[in-house]
C-alpha positions in Angstrom: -9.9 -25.7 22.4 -10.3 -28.5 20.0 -9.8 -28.6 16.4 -13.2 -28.6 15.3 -14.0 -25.3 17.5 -10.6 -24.0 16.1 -11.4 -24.3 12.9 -14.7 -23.0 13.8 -13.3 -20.0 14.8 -10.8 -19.5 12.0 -14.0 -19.5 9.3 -15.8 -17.5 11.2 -13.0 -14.8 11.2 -13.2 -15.1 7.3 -16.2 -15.1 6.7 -16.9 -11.9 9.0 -14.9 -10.0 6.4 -16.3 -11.3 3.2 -18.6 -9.1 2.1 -19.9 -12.1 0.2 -20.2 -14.5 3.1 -20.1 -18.3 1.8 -18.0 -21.6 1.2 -15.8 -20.0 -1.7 -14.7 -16.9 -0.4 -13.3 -18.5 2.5 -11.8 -21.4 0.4 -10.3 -18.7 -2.2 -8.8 -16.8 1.0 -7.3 -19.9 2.4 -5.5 -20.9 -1.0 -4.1 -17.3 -1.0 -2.8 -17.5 2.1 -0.7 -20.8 1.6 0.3 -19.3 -1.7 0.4 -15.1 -1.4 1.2 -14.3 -5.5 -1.0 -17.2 -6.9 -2.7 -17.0 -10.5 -6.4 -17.5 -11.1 -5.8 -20.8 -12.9 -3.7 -22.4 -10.2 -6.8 -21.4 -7.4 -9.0 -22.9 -9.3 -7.2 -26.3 -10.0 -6.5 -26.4 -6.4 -9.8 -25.7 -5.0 -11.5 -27.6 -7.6 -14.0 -24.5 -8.1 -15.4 -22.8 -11.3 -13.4 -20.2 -12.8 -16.3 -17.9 -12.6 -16.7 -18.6 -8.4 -12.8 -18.3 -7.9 -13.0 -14.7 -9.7 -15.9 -13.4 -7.9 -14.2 -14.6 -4.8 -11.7 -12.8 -5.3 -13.5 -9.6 -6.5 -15.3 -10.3 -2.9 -12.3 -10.5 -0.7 -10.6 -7.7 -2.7 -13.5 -5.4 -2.1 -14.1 -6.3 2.1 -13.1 -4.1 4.4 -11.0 -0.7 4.1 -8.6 -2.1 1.4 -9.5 -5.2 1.2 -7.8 -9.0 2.1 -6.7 -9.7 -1.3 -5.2 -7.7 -4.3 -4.8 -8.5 -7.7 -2.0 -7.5 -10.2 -1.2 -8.8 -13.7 1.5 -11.2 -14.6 4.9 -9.5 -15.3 5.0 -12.0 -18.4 2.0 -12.7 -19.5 -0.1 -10.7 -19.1 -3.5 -12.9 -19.5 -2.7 -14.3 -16.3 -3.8 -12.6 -12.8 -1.9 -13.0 -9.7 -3.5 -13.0 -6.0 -2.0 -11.6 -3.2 -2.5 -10.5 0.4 -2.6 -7.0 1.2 -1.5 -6.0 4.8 -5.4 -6.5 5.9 -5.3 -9.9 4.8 -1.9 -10.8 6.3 -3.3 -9.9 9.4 -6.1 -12.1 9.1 -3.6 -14.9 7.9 -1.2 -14.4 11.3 -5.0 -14.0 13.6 -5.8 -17.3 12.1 -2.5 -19.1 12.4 -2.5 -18.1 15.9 -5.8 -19.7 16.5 -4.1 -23.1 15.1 -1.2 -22.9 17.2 -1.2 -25.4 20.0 -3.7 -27.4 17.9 
């Protein structure tokens, strides 16, 4: 399979379990992945994305499916700041879509 259908695939897997199917969902998801226990702040610097569309992002991906592909916890130090992590749901997804890369 080539990249292009691979990656194809791999968004189309996201996007699936979004209950808010679009661009920044998936985005938010895939900046999670690459960094399980990242803060709000840090998604949105990366994914150059509103705070506002990073946050209900999140909300999205932590409301899809029975518990959800991403949880939310405060900071243990400050606690303005909200970490994102994978739940088990969304480690799955993570380790489905890596396997769709490998070979690539």
């Amino acid at each position: 399979m080539k990249i292009a259908a691979r990656l194809a695939t791999a968004l189309n897997t996201v996007s699936r379990r979004c209950e808010d199917d679009n661009l920044g969902c998936i985005t938010v998801f895939l900046c999670v992945c690459e960094h399980n226990g990242i803060c709000i702040k840090d998604i949105v610097h990366l994914c150059g994305l509103s705070e506002a569309k990073v946050s209900r992002s999140v909300e999205s991906l932590r409301l899809s499916g029975r518990q959800g592909l991403v949880d939310v916890h405060r900071h243990p130090t400050d606690g303005r700041k909200r970490l994102v992590f994978l739940t088990d749901d969304g480690e799955a997804l993570r380790a489905e879509m890596e396997c769709l890369f490998q070979g690539a």
